[in-house]
N, C-alpha and C positions, 0 to 999 in steps of 0.2 A: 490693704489686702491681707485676708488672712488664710490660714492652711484650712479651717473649716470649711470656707466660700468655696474653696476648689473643689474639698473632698464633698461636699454637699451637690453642689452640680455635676459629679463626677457619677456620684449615685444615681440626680436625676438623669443623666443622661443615657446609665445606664438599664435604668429602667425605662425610657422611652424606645430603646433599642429592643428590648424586651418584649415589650409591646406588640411596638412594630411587626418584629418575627412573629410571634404567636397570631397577630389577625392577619398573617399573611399565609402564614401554615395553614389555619385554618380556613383561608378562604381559597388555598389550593386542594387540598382535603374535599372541599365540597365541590370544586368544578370535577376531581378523580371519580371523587363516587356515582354525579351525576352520568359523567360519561363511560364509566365501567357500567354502569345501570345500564346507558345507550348503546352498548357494545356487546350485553347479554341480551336485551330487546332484539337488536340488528340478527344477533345467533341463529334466533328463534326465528327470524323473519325469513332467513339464506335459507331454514332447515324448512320451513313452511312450503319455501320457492322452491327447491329442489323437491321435497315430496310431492306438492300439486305437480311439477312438471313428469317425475316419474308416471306419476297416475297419469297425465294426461296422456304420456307415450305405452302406455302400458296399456290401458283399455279408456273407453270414452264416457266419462261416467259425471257425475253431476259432484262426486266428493273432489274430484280435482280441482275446476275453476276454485270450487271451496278451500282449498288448499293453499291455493296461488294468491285467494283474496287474504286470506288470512295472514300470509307471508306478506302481502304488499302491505297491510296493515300494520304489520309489526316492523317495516322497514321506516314508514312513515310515522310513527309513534317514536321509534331511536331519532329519528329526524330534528322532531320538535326538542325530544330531549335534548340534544347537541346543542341545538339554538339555545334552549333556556340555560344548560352550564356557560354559554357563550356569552347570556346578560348578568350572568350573576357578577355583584356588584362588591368589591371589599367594603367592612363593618365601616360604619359611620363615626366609629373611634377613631381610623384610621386618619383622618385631618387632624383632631386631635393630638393624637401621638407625635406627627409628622410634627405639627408647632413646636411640642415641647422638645423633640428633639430639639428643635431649629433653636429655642431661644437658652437650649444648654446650651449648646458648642458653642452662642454667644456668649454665655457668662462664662464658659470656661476660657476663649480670645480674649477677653476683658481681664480675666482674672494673671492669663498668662503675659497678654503686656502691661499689666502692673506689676506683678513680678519679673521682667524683663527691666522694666526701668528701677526696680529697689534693687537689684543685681548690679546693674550698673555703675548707679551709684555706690552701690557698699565696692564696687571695685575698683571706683575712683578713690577713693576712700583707704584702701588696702591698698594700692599701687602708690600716692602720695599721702602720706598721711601725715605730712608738715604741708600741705598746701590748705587742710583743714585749720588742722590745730595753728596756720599763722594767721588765719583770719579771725578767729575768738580770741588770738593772744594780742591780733595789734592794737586795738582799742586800749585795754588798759593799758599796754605799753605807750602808746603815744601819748596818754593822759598821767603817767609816770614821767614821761619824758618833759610834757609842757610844766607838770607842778616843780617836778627837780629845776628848770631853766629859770622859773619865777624862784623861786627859793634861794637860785644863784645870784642872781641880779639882785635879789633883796638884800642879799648881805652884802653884795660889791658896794651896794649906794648906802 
């Protein structure tokens, strides 16, 4: 495990976060403008209905129904609008992004319990540090031990 692997997935990760935000921004941005679009249509449509309805209470005339159709027209146009910001769909990057997030934060859990167990150990390591250094010393000592034992015997006989 090394400090690169981290800061490397740390980057991608932050850049798939990045990502992410930006085609989410912008796919909030486009349902806003559609339906601020659909909410100045609707304006237009209330302003259409109340003028045909004025005309009609006002005198009987043939611009009113025109007035009212026109109004209903423009309610029903904000309508479809609503509906279509309603299907808009986020960017087809957006799968995309979502994986690479997904397969950082796994290399970054991989990276952090391999540094959790080289922790560990350097801490076993740090807290006994003759539990170590007795296991690389006893070998040669016991091969110390059996050559002195023959050497001793040698000269007895």
């Amino acid at each position: 495990m090394k400090l690169d692997s981290v800061t490397r997935n740390l980057r991608v990760l932050w850049r798939a976060d990045a990502i992410i935000a930006q085609l989410q921004l912008q796919h909030m941005l486009t349902r806003f403008g559609l339906r601020a679009f659909a909410a100045l249509i609707a304006t237009f449509g209330l302003l259409g209905l109340e003028l045909g309805a004025y005309f009609m209470l006002v005198q009987r005339l043939d611009a009113a129904p025109a007035a009212i159709l026109l109004g209903a027209a423009n309610v029903f146009i904000a309508f479809v609008i609503v509906l279509a910001s309603n299907r808009t769909r986020p960017s087809q990057d957006m799968p995309l992004a979502l994986e690479l997030h997904k397969s950082a934060v796994e290399a970054l859990q991989a990276d952090a319990a391999a540094l959790q167990s080289n922790f560990a150990s350097f801490s076993k390591f740090v807290s006994r540090p003759l539990d170590s250094a007795l296991v690389s010393l006893a070998v040669p000592a016991v091969g110390l031990l059996i050559n002195t034992l023959k050497k001793s015997k040698e000269s007895k006989a």
